[in-house]
C-alpha angles and dihedrals in degrees: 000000000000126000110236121214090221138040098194109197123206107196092153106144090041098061089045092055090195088159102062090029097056109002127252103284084058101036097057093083099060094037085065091049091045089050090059095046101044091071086063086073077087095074092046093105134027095229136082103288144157123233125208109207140170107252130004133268123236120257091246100050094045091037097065086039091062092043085057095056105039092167103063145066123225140145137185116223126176137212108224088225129112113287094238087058109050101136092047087054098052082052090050090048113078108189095044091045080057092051103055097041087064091050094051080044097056088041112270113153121231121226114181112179087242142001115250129169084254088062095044090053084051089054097049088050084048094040093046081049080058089242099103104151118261097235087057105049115142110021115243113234125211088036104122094050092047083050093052093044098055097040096055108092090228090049092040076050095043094048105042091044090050087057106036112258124159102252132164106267098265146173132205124213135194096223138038087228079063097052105046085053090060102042082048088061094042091048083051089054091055085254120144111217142187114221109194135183122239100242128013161152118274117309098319098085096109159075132228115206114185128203097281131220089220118099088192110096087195093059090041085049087048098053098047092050092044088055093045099071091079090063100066084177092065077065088063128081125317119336124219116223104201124180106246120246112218142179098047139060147307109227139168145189142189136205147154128269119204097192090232109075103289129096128182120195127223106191155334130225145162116241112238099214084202116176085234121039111341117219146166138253119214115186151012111037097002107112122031104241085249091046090039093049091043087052101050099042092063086034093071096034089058097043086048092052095042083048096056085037078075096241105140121193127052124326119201110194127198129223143184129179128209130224095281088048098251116157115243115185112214114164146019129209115193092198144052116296132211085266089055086102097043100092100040097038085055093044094054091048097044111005140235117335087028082136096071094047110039148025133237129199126192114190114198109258107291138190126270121176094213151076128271089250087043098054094043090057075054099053098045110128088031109062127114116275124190097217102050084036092212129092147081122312117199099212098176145353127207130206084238091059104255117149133204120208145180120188123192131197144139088279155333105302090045095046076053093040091052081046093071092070094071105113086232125154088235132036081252096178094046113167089244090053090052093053086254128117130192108274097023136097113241098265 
């Protein structure tokens, strides 16, 4: 049995919580997208691993992973637990608790999408068995609060105005009632706002209100509670009611915290706000060089702070610029996110340096009505090849029919041409949608 480097750890839908957060009619949604994002834990290294996710994958999806990557050695195992519970079953389960002790044992790093109290009771039975994992030793107190604490919206707010850092004028508010007050005077004023909830699920925790033609604050107030409804999170906790920055561009960027100080990143991307699915573009002719320096540069200053802050694991920041190309921060994500593959997964398939030579677009998990064998007929003529280093990759597959994908070209059109092949109900990668029209570059 190999020893894998890395023991990856997709415990998606546990850090999110959505369960308890929202209840199960609303949480089923985001546990099949988290289903289809937790195989990409697979990607996360560039080094023989194994990656614990929450359902298989079927034989013809893995199978053509595995023939992409001949030198190493990885496998996929599942737990047979609920998806929300990952780290309780491996404690459950005997004989995979053991397994993974002797890995940490022999060396092997763990990477989990995201820390939870679940997973910190995981690391203190593995650290009493003496196999705690080296990247973890010793534990880091104080790390769940810290978590917390970055990844509210108030706290994100709190943290990035007492250091400095160029945010959207902004108010938090302990109530939605609030909230809704403040978006309706700034609607009356001809002002667009965001009004987002504190904590929530993926990127559809929160409201646009737009100027509006209405000089009536109680209609205004109407309309935005009505629409409300259809954002359970805003009924949780404080919202944060933010100006909203428009004209430029949404960006983001990861890295690693080492709770000491240092912080490495990983990568930098723009943010595609598709109708269907959404999705992000890394690499070649992203970023303009001005957009791409700015970025970095606050990329790694806040890294550094949240850093010294003590937080320890990987941080994803959020950004958005405005028409004169100013760099505004506006969320933090104290996790992995669904772009945490993207580099290593590129590298392995087309080696250092791939960034100034190709694109690579990651749409957000989308619906296919086939089977594995089915989509791939599809794709024929699309997928990815080696030796053209552009195509369609396949990265998961889920029994719901969600889909991962990751689609590679010599830049973004073609990354959005080569889209077009997905067997999808809607052209969901239209030039509109992607901010590109015929005729025109990509800026």
């Amino acid at each position: 049995m190999n020893t894998p480097g890395v023991v990856a750890f997709g415990n998606v839908a546990e850090y999110h919580n959505a369960t308890e957060l929202f209840g199960d009619k609303a949480a089923e949604p985001w546990i099949r997208n988290a289903a289809a994002i937790s195989p990409l834990s697979l990607f996360w290294s560039g080094c023989d691993s194994l990656a614990i996710v929450e359902e298989p994958q079927p034989a013809p999806v893995f199978s053509r992973l595995k023939k992409l990557f001949p030198l190493r050695n990885f496998e996929m195992i599942t737990t047979g637990g609920h998806p929300e519970k990952l780290s309780e079953a491996i404690l459950c389960d005997s004989i995979l608790f053991k397994r993974l002790a002797a890995s940490f044992r022999r060396g092997a790093f763990f990477e989990p999408w995201g820390g939870t109290s679940k997973l910190e009771k995981l690391l203190v039975a593995f650290e009493e068995e003496k196999a705690l994992p080296q990247n973890f030793n010793p534990l880091a107190s104080g790390q769940s609060w810290r978590r917390s604490y970055l990844g509210a919206k108030s706290g994100f707010r709190d943290f990035s105005t007492n250091r400095g850092f160029p945010l959207p004028e902004g108010w938090v508010f302990s109530s939605l009632d609030l909230a809704i007050g403040a978006a309706a005077n700034c609607a009356l004023r001809g002002e667009g706002v965001v009004i987002k909830a504190e904590r929530g699920v993926g990127g559809a925790c929160q409201l646009f209100s737009p100027p509006s033609s209405s000089s009536d604050k109680t209609t205004i107030e109407g309309r935005l509670e009505f629409y409300s409804r259809r954002v359970p999170e805003l009924r949780r906790g404080a919202v944060v009611v933010e100006r909203r920055i428009e004209g430029g561009l949404s960006l983001s960027g990861q890295g690693f915290c080492d709770g000491k100080g240092g912080f490495s990143s990983h990568f930098l991307a723009r943010q595609l706000h598709c109708v269907l699915p959404g999705g992000a573009m890394v690499g070649k002719g992203t970023l303009r060089w001005a957009d791409k320096r700015k970025l970095s540069t606050l990329l790694k200053e806040t890294g550094r702070a949240v850093s010294r802050f003590g937080y320890r694991g990987v941080l994803g920041v959020d950004f958005v610029t405005d028409s004169e190309g100013e760099v505004y921060m506006v969320e933090f994500n104290p996790r992995r996110t669904t772009l945490s593959h993207a580099a290593p997964l590129a590298c392995g398939l087309l080696g250092e340096g791939w960034q100034e030579r190709r694109t690579l677009l990651i749409p957000a998990p989308i619906e296919v009505s086939c089977s594995p064998e089915a989509l791939f007929d599809k794709l024929e003529g699309s997928l990815f090849l080696r030796e053209k280093g552009e195509g369609i990759l396949v990265t998961s597959f889920t029994k719901t029919g969600l889909i991962t994908t990751a689609i590679f070209g010599c830049g973004p059109e073609r990354c959005v041409e080569l889209s077009r092949a997905l067997p999808v109900k809607a052209d969901f990668c239209s030039l509109a949608l992607c901010g590109v029209t015929p005729g025109q570059s990509f800026f």
